[in-house]
N, C-alpha and C positions, 0 to 999 in steps of 0.2 A: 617305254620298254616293249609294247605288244607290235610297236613297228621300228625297233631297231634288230630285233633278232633274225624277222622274213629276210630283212637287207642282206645282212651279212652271210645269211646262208646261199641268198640268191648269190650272192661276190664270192662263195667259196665256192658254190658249185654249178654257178649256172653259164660260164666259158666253157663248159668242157666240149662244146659242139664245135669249138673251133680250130680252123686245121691246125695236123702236126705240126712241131719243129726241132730240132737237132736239140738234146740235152743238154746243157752243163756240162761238165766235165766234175764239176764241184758239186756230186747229186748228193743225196742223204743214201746212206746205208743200212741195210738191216745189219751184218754182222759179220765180221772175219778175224778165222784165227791168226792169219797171218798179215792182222795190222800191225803197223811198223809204231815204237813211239819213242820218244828221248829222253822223260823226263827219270826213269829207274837210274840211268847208269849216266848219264850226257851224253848218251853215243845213239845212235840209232842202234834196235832190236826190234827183234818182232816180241808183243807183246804177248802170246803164249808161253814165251822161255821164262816169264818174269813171274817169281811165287807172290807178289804183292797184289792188290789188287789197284787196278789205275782203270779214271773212265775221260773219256776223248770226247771232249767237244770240239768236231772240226767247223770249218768258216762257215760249211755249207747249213748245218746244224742253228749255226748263232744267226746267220744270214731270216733261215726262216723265224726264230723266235725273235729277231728285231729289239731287242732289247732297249731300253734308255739308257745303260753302261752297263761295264761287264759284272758288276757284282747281282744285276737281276740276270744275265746269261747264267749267272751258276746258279742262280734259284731255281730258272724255267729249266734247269735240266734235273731238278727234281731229289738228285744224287750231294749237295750241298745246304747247310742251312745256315742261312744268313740274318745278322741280327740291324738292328737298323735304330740309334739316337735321335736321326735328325734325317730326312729327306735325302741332302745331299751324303749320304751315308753307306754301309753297307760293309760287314764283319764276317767273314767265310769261317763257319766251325766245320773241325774235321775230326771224327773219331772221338768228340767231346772237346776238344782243344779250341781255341780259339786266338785271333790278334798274334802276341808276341811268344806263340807255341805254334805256330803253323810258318813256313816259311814262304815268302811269295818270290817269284821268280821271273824276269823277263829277258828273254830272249838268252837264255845263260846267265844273267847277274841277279845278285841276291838286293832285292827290294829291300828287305829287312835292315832296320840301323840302328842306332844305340837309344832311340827314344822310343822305337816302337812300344806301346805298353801293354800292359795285360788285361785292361778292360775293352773295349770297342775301338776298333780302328775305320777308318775310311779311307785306307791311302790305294785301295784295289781301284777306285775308282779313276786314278791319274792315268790307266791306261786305256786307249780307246778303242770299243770292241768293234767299231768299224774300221779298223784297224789291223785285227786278231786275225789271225791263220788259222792258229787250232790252243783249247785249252785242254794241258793234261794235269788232271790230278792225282796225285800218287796218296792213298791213304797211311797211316800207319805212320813208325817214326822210319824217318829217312836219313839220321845223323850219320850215317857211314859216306855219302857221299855228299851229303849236305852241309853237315857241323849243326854248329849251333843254332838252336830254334826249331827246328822241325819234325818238335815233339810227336805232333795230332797229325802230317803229313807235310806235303808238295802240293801248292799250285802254280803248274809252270806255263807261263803266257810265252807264244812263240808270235813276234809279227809278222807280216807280210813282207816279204822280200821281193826287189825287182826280177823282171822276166827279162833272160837275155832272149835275144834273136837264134832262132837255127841257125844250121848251115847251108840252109839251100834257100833263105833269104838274109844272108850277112850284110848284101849291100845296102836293105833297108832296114830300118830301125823298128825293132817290136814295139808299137805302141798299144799303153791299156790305159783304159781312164774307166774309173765308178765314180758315179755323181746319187747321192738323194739327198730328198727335201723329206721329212716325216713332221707329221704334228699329230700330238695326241691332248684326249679330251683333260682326264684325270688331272694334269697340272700345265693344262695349256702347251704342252711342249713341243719347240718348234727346234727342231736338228738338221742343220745344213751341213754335208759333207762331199767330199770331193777328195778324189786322188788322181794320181797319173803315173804311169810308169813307161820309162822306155829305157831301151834294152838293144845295144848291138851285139857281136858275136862275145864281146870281151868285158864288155862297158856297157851296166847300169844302171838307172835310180831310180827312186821310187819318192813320191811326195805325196804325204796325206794331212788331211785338216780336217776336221770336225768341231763347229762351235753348236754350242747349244743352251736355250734360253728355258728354266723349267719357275714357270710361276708357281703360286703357294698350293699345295697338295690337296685334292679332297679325298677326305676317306668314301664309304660309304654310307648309304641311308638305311640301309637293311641292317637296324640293330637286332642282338640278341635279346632274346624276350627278357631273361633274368636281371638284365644291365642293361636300360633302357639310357640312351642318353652318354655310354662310357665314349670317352673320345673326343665328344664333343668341345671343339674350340667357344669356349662360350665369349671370351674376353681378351684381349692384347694391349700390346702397349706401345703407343706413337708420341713421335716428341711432335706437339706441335707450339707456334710461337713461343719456343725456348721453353716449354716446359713438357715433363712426360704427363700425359695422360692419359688413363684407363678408356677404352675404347670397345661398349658393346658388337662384337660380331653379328655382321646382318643374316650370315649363312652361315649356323656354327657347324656343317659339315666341312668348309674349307680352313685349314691348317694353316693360318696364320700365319706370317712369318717364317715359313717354310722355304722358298723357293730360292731358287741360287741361277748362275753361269757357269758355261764352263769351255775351256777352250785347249784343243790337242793337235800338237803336229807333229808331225813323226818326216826324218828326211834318209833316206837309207843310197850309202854308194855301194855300187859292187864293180868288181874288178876282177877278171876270170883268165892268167893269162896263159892257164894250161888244165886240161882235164885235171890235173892233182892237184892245182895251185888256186888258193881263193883268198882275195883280202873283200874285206867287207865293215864300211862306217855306220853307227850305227847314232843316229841324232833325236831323240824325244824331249819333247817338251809341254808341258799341262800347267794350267793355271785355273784360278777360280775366280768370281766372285769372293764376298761374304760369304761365308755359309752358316747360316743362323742354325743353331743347337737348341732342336725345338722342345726338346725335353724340358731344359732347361728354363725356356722362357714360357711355360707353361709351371712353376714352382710358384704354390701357394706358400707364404709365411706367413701367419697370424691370419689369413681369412683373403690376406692379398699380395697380386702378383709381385713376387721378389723383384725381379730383374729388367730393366729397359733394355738391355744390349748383353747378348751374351752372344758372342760369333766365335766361329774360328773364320780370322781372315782368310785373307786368300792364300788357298794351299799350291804351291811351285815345288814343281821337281824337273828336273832336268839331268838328261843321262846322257853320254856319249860316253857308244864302246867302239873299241875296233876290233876284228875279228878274224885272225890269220889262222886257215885250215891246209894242212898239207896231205895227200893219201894215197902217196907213195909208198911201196912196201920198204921199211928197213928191217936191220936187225933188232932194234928195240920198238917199233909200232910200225904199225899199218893204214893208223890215222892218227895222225896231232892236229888240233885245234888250243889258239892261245886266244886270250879275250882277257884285256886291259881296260877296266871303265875307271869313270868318274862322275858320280852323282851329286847335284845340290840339291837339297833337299829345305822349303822355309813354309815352317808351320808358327802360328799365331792364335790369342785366344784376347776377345777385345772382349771386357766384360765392364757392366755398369750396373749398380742397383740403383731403381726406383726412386725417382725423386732425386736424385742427386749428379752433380755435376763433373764428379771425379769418373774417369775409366782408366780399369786397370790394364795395363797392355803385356802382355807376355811373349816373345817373337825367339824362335827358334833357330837357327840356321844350321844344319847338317854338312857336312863333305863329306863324301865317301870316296877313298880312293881302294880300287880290289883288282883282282888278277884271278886268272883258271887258266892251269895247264892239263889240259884232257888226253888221253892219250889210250889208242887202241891197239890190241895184238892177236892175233891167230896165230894158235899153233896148235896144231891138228886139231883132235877132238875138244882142245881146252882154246876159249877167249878171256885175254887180260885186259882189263879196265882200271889205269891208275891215272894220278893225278894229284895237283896239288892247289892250294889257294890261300890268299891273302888278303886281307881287308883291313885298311884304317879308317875310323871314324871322329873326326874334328868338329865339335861341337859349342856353339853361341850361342847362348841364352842371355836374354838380356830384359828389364822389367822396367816398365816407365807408367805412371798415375799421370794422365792428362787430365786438365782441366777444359771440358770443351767447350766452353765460355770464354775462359781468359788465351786458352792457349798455353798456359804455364804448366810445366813437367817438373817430375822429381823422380826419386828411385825406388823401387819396390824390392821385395824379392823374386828373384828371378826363380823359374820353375825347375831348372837345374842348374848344378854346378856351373859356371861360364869357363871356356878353357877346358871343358873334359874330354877325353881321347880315351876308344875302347876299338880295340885291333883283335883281328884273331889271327890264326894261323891253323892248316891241318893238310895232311898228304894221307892221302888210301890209296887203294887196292881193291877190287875189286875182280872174286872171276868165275867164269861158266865152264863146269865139264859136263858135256854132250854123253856122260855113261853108254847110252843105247839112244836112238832115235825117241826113243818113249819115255824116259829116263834123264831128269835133267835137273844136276845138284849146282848151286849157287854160293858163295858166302864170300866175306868181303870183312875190310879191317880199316880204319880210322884212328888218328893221332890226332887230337886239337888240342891248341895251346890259345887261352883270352888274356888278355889284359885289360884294366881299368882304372881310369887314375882321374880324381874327382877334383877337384880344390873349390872348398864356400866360403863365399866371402863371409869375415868375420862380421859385419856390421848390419846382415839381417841371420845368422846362425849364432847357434851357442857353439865355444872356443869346444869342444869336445868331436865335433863335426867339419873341425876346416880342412882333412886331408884324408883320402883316399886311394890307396892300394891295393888293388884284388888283382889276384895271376889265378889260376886255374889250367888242369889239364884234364885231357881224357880222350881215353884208349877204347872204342866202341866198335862191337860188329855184329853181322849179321851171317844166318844161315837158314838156306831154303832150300826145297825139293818140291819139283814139279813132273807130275807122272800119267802121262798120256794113256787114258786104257781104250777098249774095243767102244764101237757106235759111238764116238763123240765124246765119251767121259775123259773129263780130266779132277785131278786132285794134286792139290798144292797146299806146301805150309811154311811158314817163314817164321822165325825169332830171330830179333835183332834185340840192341841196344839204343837208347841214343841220351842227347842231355840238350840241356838248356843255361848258357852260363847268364848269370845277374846281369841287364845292362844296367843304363844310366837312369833309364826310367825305372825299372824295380828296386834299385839303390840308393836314391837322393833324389826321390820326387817329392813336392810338396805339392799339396792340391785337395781343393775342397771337393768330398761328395757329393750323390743325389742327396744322401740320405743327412748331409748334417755334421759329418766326423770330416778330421783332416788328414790325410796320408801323410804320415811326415818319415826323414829319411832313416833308414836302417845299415848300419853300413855292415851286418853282422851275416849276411844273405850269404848261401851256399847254391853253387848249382842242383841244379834238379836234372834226376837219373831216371831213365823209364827203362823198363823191361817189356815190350812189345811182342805178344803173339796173334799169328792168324791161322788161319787154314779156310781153304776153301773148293767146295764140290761145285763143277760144272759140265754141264752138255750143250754141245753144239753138234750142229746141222749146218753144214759150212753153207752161208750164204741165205739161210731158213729160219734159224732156231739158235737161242743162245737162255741158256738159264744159269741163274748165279747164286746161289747161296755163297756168304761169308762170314764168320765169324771170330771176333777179335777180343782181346782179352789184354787190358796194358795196367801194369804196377809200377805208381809211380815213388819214389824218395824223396825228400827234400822238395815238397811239392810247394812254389812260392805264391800264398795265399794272402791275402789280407784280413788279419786279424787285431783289434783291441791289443796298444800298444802303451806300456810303461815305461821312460824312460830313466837311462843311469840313474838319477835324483829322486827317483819314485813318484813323478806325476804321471797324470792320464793326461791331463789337458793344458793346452797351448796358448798364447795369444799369435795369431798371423792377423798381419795387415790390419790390427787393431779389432779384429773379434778375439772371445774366447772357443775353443773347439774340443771337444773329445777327439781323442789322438789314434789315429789308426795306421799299420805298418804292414808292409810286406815283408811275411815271416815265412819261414821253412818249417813246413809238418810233416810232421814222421814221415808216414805213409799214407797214400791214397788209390784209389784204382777204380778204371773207367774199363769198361766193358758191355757187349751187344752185338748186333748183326746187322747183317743187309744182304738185300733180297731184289737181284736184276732180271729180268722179262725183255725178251727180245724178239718177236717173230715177223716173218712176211707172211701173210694171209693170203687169202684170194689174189689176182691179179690186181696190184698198184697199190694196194693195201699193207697197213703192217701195224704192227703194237709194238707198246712200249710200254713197262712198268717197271717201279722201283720202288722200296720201303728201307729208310733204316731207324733202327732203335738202337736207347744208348742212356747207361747208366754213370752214375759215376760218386762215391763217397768218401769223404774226408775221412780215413779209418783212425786217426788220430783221436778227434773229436767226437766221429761219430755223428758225422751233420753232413747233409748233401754239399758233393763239388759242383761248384760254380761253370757254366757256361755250359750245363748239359742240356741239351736242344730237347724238348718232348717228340715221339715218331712222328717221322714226318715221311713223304713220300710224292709220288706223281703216278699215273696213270695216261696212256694218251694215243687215240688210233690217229695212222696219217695215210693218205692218199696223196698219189704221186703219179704226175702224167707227163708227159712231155713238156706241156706249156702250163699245167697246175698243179701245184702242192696244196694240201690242207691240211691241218690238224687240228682234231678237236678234245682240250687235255683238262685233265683235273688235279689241280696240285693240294696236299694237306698237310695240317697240322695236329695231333693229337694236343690233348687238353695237358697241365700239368701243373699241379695242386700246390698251395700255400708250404704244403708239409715237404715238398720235393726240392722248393729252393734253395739255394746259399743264404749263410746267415750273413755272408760278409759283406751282402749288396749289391755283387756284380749282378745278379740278376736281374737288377733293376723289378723288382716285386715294388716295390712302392707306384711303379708307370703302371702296374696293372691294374684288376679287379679284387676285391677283398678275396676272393677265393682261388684269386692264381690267374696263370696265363690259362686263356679258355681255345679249346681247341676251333676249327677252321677249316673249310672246305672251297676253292674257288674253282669255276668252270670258265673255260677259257677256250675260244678260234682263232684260227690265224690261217694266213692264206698269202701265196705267191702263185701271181698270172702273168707270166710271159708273154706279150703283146706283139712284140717285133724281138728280132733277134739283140735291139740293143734296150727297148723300152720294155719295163714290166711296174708290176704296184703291187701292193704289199696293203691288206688290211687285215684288220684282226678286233676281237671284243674280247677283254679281257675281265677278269671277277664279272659275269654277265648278271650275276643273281644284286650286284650291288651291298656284299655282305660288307658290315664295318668289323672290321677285326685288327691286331696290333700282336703281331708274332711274338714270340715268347723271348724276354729280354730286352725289346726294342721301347724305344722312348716315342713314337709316332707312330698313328694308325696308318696302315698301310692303304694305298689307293682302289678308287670304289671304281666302277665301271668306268673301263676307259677306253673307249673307240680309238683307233688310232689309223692313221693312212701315209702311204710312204709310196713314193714315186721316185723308181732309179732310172738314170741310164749306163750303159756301158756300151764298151765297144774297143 
């Protein structure tokens, strides 16, 4: 430690003697009010007209935090909090919301599908942040132009698009290529990536790939004084000569059975064959290893480890959209953009306990077919924003008990319905009148209509649960005001509406806990209504100064929790797959309501200097019951000065976590309180360098020390301690 700190400072600050060179164009920014962004309405705006609050991680941004994928991009920006089961992991909460209340977004198409569920997700990770253009996050509920899901906010990933050619070099072809190699200490991580884009006046593409190798995770060795020892892998479990066996850890700071693969390619055509006319292909594709669910394989039962194999195989998504923009002025718009995708989506869960030669296999397959008709207008002082969308989702589930000895399969029950299809449909409205220059009222109007149609096989359900019909609708909007005053102040405030209709996984999922109980299916589930207000004071100093106060305040209905479940016949508990289980369901409770702030800091300092800071806080209670709601994050926040020169950036940041007590949890589990300490998730402070040195105009490196103090600690909700000090080094070129 006493000689890795001088290093890295000498690597952040000790090039600065060397000559200048021409910028980036792609620099970091202190602040402006008249940044443009897409994710409020689909359309480009400048983000001052907008009463929401939305924060912009651009490439140049992710670039310098270098992230291992983009669900740590939204940690290091400080403004996100993320929960994390297993290594390969990572669950963006927004506003208290989390998983299948937040909607995720790429490139225009909705991530979200009918299994997303309401505990921990990891499917943010399928997309690759060397990759990424810019991520915007829109907080709050966004259902007027989103539908359904997008209780707690928007996160909308935009990727990188090909570079056409000017016009005063048409004849040759724009070519761009990024290449790095990175390896970091924390989980051995070695990330090869590579792009290229070329680009004539009319015509072009873009190719990126990213594979990446992340062996088993170490926490840190700087435990907490009061919990000496928490984290600690002490034991795992290895098949060796055909049988499992318990396997003392020789380094119980490394995380066992952690590490994973992973592999992303994105292939993008563009086609430009008039300033108003734009067709554009749009090709991803991700895969994984195994990804061992380290939570899980970390479950003591009677004194010993439960489980030999509990994975989710390997996670596949694959999207092609196409994307025809026209922006020519007519009588009814001034801009249409149409975008037609089709998603596969195949998730898996290989599970085996201890000693035994059966594994249980659960394999998912996804289709999503959707559409968005976006469409803009000017007319005078007023802009119209309307549109429409559609989505089908075609769903396989299918359950097989290998025997991995013999080889010999049979059937199980599958995790959902096999055969089930859930569509939506919704057309809005949306629109801005410019009152006065200073003066600026918003509001907007949504019509969504779901469908759901389930069918279980009679031969692992009771006859009470073999069919499945749920329709719903709902009429959502919203209205804001944003009001420009003298030196910089602005004040804005927004109420909307939005909902969340049942999918497939809140309706008919069967599936064993951490804690013990089985979720089994409910078919009685109503959507959930939220009532969403904000307001918020700020000052800016255009290009100097930005301060944010905001605060939010959401009531929600029919909020679908998991609660102790009786069914028709009056039992609590179950036999599945030959246990018995206490039977738990997702129900609708009255009422609930999450509310709190957040607090942005933005300045340039001295010459090449500048700050950054963020805090948010955030409550949330089942007013039904009168017991804490689930997935409320304790304050967390970031702090962080950067230096910026021609040929170096630095920054050196502090990201946290406030502490949050036994008495503040869910009783219903999500919080995963059993992964913690007897007295709760313990709060957490890490300090953290990073740095970018431009060498030549195409070569630069990239190092950085991350948790420098080597503190072990395990965020609030997560199932694995998070990584201890991790050196990392990274070597691009471009050109």
């Amino acid at each position: 430690m006493k000689k890795t700190i001088p290093f890295v400072f000498a690597t952040l600050f000790g090039f600065e003697t060397a000559s200048a060179q021409t910028t980036s164009p792609d620099t970091l920014r202190v602040i402006s009010l008249s940044e443009v962004v897409v994710s409020a309405n689909r359309v480009q705006e400048r983000k001052a007209d907008i009463p929401q609050q939305i924060d912009v991680l651009p490439a140049a941004q992710i670039r310098l935090q270098n992230p291992m994928n983009t669900a740590d991009a939204l940690v290091n920006t400080g403004q996100v909090f993320v929960q994390k089961s297993q290594f390969g992991g990572g669950s963006p909460v927004l506003r208290g919301f989390e998983a299948n209340k937040i909607l995720l977004v790429v490139d225009g198409v909705r991530m979200n599908n009918a299994i997303y569920r309401a505990g921990h997700l990891q499917n943010i990770l399928s997309t690759d942040a060397n990759a990424v253009d810019r991520i915007e996050v829109l907080s709050g509920a966004g259902s007027v132009i989103y539908g359904t899901d997008a209780l707690g906010g928007v996160i909308s990933i935009l990727t990188r698009n090909p570079q056409l050619a000017d016009s005063t070099t048409a004849s040759q072809p724009r070519v761009r290529t990024n290449n790095l190699l990175r390896y970091g200490t924390a989980a051995r991580e070695k990330t090869a990536h590579t792009d290229i884009s070329l680009g004539w006046q009319k015509f072009g593409l873009l190719t990126s790939i990213t594979a990446s190798d992340f062996d088993d995770l170490r926490k840190g060795r700087r435990d907490y004084k009061s919990f000496p020892g928490f984290g600690e892998n002490l034991r795992y479990v290895e098949r060796q000569d055909g049988k499992d066996v318990v396997v003392a850890n020789d380094n119980v700071n490394i995380q066992r059975q952690s590490g994973y693969r992973q592999l992303s390619v994105l292939q993008k055509l563009l086609y430009r064959p008039s300033a108003s006319q734009q067709h554009l292909l749009n090709v991803q594709y991700s895969t994984t290893s195994n990804v061992p669910r380290y939570d899980r394989l970390q479950t003591y039962r009677n004194g010993a480890l439960r489980w030999a194999e509990w994975n989710y195989g390997p996670e596949k998504r694959f999207l092609a959209s196409y994307q025809f923009q026209y922006s020519r002025p007519t009588a009814l718009f001034d801009l249409l953009r149409f975008t037609p995708a089709v998603q596969k989506v195949q998730e898996s869960r290989l599970v085996r306990e201890f000693g035994k030669d059966l594994r249980d296999e659960n394999v998912e397959d996804v289709q999503v077919l959707s559409a968005n008709l976006d469409l803009f207008k000017q007319l005078g002082e007023h802009e119209l924003r309307y549109g429409a969308e559609v989505t089908r989702n075609e769903v396989e589930s299918t359950g097989t008990r290998v025997n991995i000895v013999s080889g010999a399969t049979t059937g199980i029950a599958t995790r959902y319905p096999n055969g089930s299809t859930y569509a939506t449909t919704g057309v809005y409205a949306s629109h801005r009148w410019e009152i006065t220059p200073k003066l600026i009222l918003s509001d907007g109007l949504r019509f969504s209509t779901v469908k759901l149609k389930a069918n279980f096989n009679p031969e692992f359900f009771k006859s009470s649960l073999l069919n499945s019909d749920q329709s719903s609708s709902s009429l959502n909007g919203n209205l804001g005001l944003v009001w420009m005053l003298p030196a910089g102040f602005r004040v804005s405030g927004l109420v909307s509406t939005g909902f969340r209709n049942p999918n497939l996984d809140d309706v008919s999922k069967t599936f064993e806990q951490n804690n013990g109980t089985l979720i089994v299916p409910n078919l009685d589930l109503k959507p959930e209504q939220i009532f969403y207000r904000e307001a918020e004071v700020s000052n800016t100093i255009e290009g100097k100064l930005q301060v944010a106060l905001t605060g939010f305040y959401s009531t929600l209905t029919d909020a679908i929790v998991v609660r102790p479940y009786t069914a028709p016949d009056g039992s609590t508990t179950t036999v599945y797959n030959g246990q018995t289980f206490t039977t738990v369901a997702n129900t609708n409770t009255g009422k609930a309501r999450v509310y709190g702030f957040s607090g942005r800091f933005n300045a340039a300092l001295i010459k090449h200097w500048s700050a950054q800071a963020s805090v948010t806080y955030t409550k949330g209670r089942d007013l039904s019951l009168d017991v804490p709601l689930d997935h409320i994050p304790p304050v967390y926040g970031r702090g962080a000065i950067t230096y910026q020169s021609r040929k170096l950036t630095a920054e050196a940041s502090m990201l946290f976590n406030g502490r949050k007590g036994v008495a503040d949890h869910s009783p219903s589990g999500e919080d995963n309180l059993i992964q913690n300490t007897p007295v709760g998730a313990l709060g957490w402070q890490t300090f953290n360098l990073r740095t970018t040195y431009q060498i030549t105009r195409s070569w630069s490196v990239q190092s950085g020390l991350e948790n420098i103090l080597d503190q072990s600690y395990r965020p609030f909700a997560s199932g694995i301690n998070a990584a201890g000090r991790n050196f990392y080094l990274t070597v691009r070129f471009e050109r």
